[in-house]
LOMAR-482581 format. One line per 10 residues: number of its first residue (from 1); for each residue x, y, z of C-alpha. Coordinates in steps of 0.2 Angstrom, whole numbers, padded with zeros to 4 digits. Layout:
<rs>
NUM = X Y Z ~ ...;
</rs>
This chain:
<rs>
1 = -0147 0087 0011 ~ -0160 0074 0015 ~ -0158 0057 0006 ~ -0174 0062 -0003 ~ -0166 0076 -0013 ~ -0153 0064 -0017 ~ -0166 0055 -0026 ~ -0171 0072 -0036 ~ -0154 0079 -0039 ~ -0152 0061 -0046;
11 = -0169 0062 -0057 ~ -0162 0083 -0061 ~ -0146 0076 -0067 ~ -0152 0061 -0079 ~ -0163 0072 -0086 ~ -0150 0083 -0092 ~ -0139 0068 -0098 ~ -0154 0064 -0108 ~ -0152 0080 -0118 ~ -0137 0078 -0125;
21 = -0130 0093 -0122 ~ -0114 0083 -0114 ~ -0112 0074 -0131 ~ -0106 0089 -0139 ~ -0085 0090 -0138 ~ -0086 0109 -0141 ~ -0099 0109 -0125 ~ -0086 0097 -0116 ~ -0070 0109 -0121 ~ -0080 0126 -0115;
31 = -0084 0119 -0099 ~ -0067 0113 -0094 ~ -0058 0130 -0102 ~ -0070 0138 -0092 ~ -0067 0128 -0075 ~ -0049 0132 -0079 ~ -0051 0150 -0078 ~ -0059 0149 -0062 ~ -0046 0142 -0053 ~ -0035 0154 -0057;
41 = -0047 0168 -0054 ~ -0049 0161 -0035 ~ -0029 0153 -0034 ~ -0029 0163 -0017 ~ -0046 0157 -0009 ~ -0039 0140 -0014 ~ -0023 0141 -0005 ~ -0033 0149 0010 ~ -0045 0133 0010 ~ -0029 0123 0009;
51 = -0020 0129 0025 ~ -0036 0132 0034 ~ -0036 0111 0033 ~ -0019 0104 0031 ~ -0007 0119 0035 ~ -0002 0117 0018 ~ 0011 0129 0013 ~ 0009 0139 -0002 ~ 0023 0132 -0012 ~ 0016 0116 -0010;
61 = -0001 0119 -0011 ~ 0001 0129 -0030 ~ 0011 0114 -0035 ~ 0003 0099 -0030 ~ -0015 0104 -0031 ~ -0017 0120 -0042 ~ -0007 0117 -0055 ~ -0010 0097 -0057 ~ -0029 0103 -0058 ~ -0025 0116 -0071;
71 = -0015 0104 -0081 ~ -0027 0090 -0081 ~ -0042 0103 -0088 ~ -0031 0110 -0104 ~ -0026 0092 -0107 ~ -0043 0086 -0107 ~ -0051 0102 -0116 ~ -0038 0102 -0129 ~ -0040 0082 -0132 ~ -0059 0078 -0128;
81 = -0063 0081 -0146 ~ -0052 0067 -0153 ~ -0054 0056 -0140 ~ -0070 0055 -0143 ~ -0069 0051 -0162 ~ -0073 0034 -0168 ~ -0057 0024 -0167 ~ -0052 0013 -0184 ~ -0049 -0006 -0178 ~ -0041 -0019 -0188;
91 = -0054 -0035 -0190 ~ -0043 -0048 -0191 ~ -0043 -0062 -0205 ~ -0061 -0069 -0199 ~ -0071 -0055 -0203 ~ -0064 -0049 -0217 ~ -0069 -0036 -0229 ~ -0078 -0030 -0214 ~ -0072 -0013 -0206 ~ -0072 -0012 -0186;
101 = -0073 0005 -0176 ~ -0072 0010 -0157 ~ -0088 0022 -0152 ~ -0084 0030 -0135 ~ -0097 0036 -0127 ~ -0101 0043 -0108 ~ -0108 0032 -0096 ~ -0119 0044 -0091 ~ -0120 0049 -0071 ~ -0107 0046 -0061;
111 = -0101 0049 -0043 ~ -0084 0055 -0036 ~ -0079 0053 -0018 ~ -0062 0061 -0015 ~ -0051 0060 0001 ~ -0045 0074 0012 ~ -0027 0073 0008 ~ -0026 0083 -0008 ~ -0043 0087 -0005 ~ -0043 0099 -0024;
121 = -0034 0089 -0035 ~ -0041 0074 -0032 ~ -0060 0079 -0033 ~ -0058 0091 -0049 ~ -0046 0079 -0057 ~ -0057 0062 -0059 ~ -0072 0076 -0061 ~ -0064 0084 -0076 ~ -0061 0065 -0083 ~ -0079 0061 -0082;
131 = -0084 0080 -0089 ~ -0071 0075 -0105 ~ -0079 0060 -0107 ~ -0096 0068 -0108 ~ -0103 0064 -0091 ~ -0113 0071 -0080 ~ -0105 0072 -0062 ~ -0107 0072 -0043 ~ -0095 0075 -0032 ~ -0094 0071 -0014;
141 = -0078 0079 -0005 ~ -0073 0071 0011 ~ -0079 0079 0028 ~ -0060 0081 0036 ~ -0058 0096 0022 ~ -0071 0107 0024 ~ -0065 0123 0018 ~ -0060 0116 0001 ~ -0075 0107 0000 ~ -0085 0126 -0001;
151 = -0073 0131 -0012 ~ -0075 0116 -0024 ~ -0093 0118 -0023 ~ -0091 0137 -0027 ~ -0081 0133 -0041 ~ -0095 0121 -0048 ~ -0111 0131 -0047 ~ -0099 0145 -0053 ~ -0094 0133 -0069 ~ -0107 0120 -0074;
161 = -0126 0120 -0075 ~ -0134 0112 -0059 ~ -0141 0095 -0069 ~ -0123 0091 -0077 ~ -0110 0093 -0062 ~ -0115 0097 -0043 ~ -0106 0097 -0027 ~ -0112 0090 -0010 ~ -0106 0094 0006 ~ -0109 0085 0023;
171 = -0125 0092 0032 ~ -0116 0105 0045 ~ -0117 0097 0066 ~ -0130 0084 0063 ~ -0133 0077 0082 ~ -0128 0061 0080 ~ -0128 0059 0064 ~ -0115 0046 0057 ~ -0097 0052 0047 ~ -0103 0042 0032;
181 = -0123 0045 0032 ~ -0121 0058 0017 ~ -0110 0045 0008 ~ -0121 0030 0012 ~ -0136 0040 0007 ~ -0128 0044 -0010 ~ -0121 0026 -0012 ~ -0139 0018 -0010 ~ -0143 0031 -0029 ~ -0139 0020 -0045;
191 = -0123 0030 -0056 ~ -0117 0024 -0071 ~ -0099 0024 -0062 ~ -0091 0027 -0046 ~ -0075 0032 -0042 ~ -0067 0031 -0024 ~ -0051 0037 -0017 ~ -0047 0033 0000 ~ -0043 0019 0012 ~ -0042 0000 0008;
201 = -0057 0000 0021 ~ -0068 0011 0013 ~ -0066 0004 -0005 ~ -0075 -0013 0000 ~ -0090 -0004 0005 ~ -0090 0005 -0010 ~ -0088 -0012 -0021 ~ -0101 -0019 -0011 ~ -0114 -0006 -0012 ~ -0109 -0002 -0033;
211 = -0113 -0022 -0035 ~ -0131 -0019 -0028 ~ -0132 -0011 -0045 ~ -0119 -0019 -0053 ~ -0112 -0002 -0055 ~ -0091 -0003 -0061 ~ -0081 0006 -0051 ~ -0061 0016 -0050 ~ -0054 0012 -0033 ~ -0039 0022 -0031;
221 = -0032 0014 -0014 ~ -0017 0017 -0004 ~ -0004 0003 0002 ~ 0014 0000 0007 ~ 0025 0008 -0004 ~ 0042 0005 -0006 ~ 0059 0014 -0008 ~ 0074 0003 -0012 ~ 0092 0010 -0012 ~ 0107 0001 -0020;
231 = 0125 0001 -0013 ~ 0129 0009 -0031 ~ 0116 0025 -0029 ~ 0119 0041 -0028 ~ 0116 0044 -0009 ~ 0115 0064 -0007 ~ 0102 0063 -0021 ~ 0093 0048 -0015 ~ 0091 0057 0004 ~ 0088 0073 -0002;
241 = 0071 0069 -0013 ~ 0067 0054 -0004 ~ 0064 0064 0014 ~ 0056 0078 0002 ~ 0044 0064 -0003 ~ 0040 0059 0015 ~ 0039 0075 0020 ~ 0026 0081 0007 ~ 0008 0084 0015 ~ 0017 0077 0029;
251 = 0016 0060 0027 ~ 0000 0060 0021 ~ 0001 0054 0003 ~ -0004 0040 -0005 ~ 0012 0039 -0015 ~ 0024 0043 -0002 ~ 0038 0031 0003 ~ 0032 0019 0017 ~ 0046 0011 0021 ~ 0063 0011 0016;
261 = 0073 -0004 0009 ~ 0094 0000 0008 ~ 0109 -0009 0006 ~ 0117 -0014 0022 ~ 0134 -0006 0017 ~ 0125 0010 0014 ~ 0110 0011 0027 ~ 0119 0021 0041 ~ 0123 0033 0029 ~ 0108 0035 0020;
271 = 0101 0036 0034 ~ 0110 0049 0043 ~ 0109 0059 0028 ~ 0090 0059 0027 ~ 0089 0066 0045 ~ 0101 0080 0038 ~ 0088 0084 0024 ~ 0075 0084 0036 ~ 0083 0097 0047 ~ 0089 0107 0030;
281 = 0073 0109 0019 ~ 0062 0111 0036 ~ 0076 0119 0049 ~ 0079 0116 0068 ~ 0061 0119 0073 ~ 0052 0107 0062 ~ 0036 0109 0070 ~ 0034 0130 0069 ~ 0042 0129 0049 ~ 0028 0139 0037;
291 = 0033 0124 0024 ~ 0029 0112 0035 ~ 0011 0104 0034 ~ 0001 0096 0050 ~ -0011 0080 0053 ~ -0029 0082 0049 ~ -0036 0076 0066 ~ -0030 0071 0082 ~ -0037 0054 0081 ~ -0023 0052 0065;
301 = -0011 0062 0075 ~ -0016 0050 0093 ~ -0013 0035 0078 ~ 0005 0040 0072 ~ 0011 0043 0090 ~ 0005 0028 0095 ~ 0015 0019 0081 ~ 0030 0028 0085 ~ 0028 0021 0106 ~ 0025 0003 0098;
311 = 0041 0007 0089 ~ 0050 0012 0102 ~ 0053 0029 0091 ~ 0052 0043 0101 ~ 0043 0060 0091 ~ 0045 0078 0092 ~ 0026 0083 0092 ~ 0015 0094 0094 ~ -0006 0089 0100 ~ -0012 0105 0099;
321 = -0004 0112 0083 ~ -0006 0093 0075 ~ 0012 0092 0069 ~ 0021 0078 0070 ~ 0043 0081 0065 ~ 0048 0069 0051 ~ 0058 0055 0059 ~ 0068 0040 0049 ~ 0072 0025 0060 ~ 0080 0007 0058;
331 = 0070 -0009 0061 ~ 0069 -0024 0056 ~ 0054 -0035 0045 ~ 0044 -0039 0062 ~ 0042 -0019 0066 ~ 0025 -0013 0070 ~ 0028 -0001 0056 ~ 0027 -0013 0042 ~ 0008 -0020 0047 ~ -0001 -0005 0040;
341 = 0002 0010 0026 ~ 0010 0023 0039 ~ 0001 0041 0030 ~ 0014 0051 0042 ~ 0030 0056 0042 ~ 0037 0040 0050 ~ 0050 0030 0038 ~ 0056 0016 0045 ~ 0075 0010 0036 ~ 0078 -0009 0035;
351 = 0095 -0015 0028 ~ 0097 -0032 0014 ~ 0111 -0041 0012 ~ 0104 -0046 -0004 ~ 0094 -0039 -0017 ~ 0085 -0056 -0018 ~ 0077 -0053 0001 ~ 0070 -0037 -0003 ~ 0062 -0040 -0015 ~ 0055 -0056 -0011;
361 = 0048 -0047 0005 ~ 0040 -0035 -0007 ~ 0032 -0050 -0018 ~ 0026 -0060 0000 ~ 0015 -0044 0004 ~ 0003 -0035 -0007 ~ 0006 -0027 -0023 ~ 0008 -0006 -0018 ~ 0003 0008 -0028 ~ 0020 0014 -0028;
371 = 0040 0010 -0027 ~ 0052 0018 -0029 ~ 0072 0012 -0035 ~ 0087 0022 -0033 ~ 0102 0015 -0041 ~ 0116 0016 -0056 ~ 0114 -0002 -0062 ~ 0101 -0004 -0077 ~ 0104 -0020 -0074 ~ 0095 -0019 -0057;
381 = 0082 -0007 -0065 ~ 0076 -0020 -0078 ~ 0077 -0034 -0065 ~ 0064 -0023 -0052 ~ 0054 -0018 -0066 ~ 0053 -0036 -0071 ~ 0050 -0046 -0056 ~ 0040 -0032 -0043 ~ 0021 -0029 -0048 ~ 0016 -0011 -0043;
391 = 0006 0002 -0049 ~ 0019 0015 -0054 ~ 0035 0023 -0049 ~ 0051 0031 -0052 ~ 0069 0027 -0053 ~ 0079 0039 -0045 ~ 0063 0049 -0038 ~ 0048 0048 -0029 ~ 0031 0053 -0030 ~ 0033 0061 -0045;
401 = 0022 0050 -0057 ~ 0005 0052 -0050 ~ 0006 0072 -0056 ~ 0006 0069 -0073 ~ -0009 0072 -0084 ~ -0004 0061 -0097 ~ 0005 0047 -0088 ~ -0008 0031 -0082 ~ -0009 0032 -0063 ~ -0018 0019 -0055;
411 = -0017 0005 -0043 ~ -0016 -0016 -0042 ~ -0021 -0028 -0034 ~ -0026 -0022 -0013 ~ -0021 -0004 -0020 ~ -0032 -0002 -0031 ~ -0040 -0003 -0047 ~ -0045 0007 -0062 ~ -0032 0021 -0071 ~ -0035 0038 -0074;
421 = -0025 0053 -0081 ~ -0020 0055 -0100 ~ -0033 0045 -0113 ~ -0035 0032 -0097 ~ -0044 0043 -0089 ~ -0056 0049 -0104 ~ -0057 0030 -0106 ~ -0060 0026 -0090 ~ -0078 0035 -0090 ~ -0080 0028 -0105;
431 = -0090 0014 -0113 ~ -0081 0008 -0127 ~ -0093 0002 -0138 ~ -0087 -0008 -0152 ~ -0097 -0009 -0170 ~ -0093 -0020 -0187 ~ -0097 -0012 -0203 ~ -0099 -0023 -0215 ~ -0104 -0021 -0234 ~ -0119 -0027 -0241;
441 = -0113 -0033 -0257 ~ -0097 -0043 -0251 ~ -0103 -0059 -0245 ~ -0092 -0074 -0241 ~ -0105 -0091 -0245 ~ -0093 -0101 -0236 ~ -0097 -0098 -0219 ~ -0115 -0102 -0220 ~ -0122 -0119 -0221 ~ -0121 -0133 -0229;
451 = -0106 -0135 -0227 ~ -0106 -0152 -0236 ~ -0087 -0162 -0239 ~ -0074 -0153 -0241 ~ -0078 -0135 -0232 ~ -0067 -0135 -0220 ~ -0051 -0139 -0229 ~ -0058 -0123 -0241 ~ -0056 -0113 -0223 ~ -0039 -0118 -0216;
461 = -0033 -0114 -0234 ~ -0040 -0098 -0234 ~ -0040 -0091 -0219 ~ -0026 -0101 -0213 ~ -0014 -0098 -0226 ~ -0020 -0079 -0225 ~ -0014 -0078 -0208 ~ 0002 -0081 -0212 ~ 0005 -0070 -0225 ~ -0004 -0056 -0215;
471 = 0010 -0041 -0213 ~ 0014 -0040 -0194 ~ 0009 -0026 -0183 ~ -0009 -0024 -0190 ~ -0018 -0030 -0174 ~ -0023 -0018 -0162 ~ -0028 -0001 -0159 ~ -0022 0012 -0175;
</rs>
């Protein structure tokens, strides 16, 4: 698609805004039922699109890209219709007998650019946000998935009326022709909203070109997340869903652990029990396992392995298949593993002596989208929870609280900004438009001038004293 058809599905697609038709919740809820429907209709074209990229394994594919997808559409068609309703605010003592309400209402066209590594649920996911909210939507899916991206665009003609939510693809074998020149073309239209998943990289050329238009932006970013084991922890637990984690999509998560951070009295056998959990969920031959996943290119698989030679580590591999065994090894802070967010299955182990080095080592770098605590102590839990700034995380898990729909996932700081699932998402594709209604006939003489002697005495009583005497907890959202 040239960049001047951009410019007409733009002009299509505001026009259709301009209807109304997305105002409507009932509209909203059909067309997210519907979208629903279709996914299970084509589940198996979608896990064939899924292994023809990644290799995913069907397991893996059903549950961390089918059904996620399906949850978010019935949360959102179930819910769009009071999310959308005005939203009662208390007005505080200086506009009283005033009444205050929150409108939401869409932003209007808004553009998605999804990464290859869960390549369905995270284009459809932020698209059924927007859809909720009322938006009109286009997605752009990532080059490096190509299969799902047909399907995604099949499942969108198939589901939404071409001026309210479209698909577009890269152009096929363009001589030349740059990775990113459909995405720069898109990026030079003005959207109401963008919202980017992807690389640290990539999100500050999305800033930049959204401040052209002063466009706000989600970026959902990546980072180095990590895991930190106590002495106290359950060990076989800890290995077993902490190598599940790294294994998942092969590394290739944005959640996964990125490094490991254990006691010293328990790292050698954390460690050697992660390698047991490797060789038991995925067998002796790692590399040939069907549940096994593979790198998206060689130039990420050429990356990984020349990580692992800095390291010193050495790697079962596989060029020509792009698989890459999971490997844990110990290191220290200098490793080359710590520079950069791995996205493989590489997870370097680091012992403390102390809890206070890990986690000051974790507060000197920036702040991940994700970290995860194994321990017993709650006492340890309330302290990581108050002293570590991350996006999200679990304790005594991993990974597992970017896959609800009703959970805020998001990032902070270099990983990210902006939340969506649950009412943060409906929110987040939302302008919340906030309106006094005040009555007519109630008018309060003293806040217009003259104020003359004596006025303001008159106001600390008043409002002052009310203030005080005001029940708690009326502030805020209701």
């Amino acid at each position: 698609m040239e960049q001047q058809d951009f410019s007409a599905m733009h002009t299509e697609m505001r026009r259709f805004f301009a209807t109304g038709a997305t105002l409507d919740a009932a509209f909203r809820k059909a067309k997210l039922r519907g979208l629903a429907a279709a996914i299970r209709r084509r589940e198996g074209d979608i896990m064939a699109a899924l292994h023809d990229d990644l290799a995913k394994p069907p397991c893996e594919a059903y549950i961390t890209e089918i059904v996620e997808t399906l949850d978010a559409a019935e949360y959102y068609a179930a819910r769009a219709a009071a999310f959308s309703r005005p939203r009662r605010v208390w007005p505080g003592r200086t506009i009283l007998p005033a009444f205050c309400k929150v409108y939401p209402e869409p932003f209007g066209l808004a553009l998605v650019l999804s990464p290859w590594n869960y390549p369905f649920q995270l284009s459809l996911i932020p698209l059924i946000c927007a859809v909720a909210a009322g938006n009109c939507v286009v997605l752009k899916p990532s080059r490096e998935s190509p299969a799902t991206g047909r399907i995604l665009q099949q499942l969108v003609e198939e589901c939404f009326d071409s001026g309210h939510c479209r698909v577009v693809l890269d152009a096929p074998g363009a001589p030349g022709a740059a990775p990113e020149q459909t995405a720069t073309a898109l990026l030079s239209e003005a959207w109401d909203f963008i919202f980017y998943t992807g690389s640290p990289r990539v999100g500050h050329i999305i800033m930049e070109s959204a401040a052209r238009h002063l466009t706000p932006v989600c970026l959902e970013l990546g980072g180095k997340s990590p895991v930190i084991v106590t002495e106290d922890a359950d060990l076989a637990v800890a290995a077993r869903r902490i190598a599940w984690g790294k294994m998942l999509n092969a590394g290739q998560t944005c959640v996964a652990p990125d490094y490991l951070l254990a006691d010293a009295a328990i790292l050698e056998e954390l460690v050697e029990r992660i390698r047991e959990e490797f060789a038991r969920q995925l067998g002796p031959d790692p590399i040939h396992s069907p549940d096994y996943g593979r790198i998206v290119s060689h130039a990420a698989f050429d990356r990984l392995c020349g990580l692992a030679e800095r390291c010193g580590v050495g790697l079962i591999a596989d060029r020509e298949l792009l698989k890459i065994a999971p490997v844990i090894f110990r290191t220290d802070f200098a490793s080359p593993a710590l520079e950069d967010e791995i996205f493989g299955p590489l997870l370097p182990a680091i012992p403390y002596d102390c809890l206070d080095a890990a986690l000051a080592y974790i507060r000197a770098n920036p702040k991940p989208l994700a970290c995860y605590l194994f321990t017993r102590n709650k006492g340890i839990e309330k302290r990581v929870l108050r002293e570590l700034s991350f996006g999200g995380g679990c304790i005594n898990d991993v990974a597992l609280q970017a896959s609800s729909s009703r959970l805020p996932f998001g990032g902070v700081g270099k990983s990210g900004m902006g939340r969506y699932h649950g009412c943060a998402g409906f929110d987040l594709f939302s302008n919340l438009k906030s309106v006094v209604h005040q009555w007519p006939t109630l008018d309060l003489p003293l806040r217009y001038p003259p104020y003359g002697k004596g006025r303001l005495r008159w106001l600390r009583r008043l409002l002052g004293d009310w203030s005080r005497r005001s029940p708690p907890g009326r502030g805020g959202w209701r």
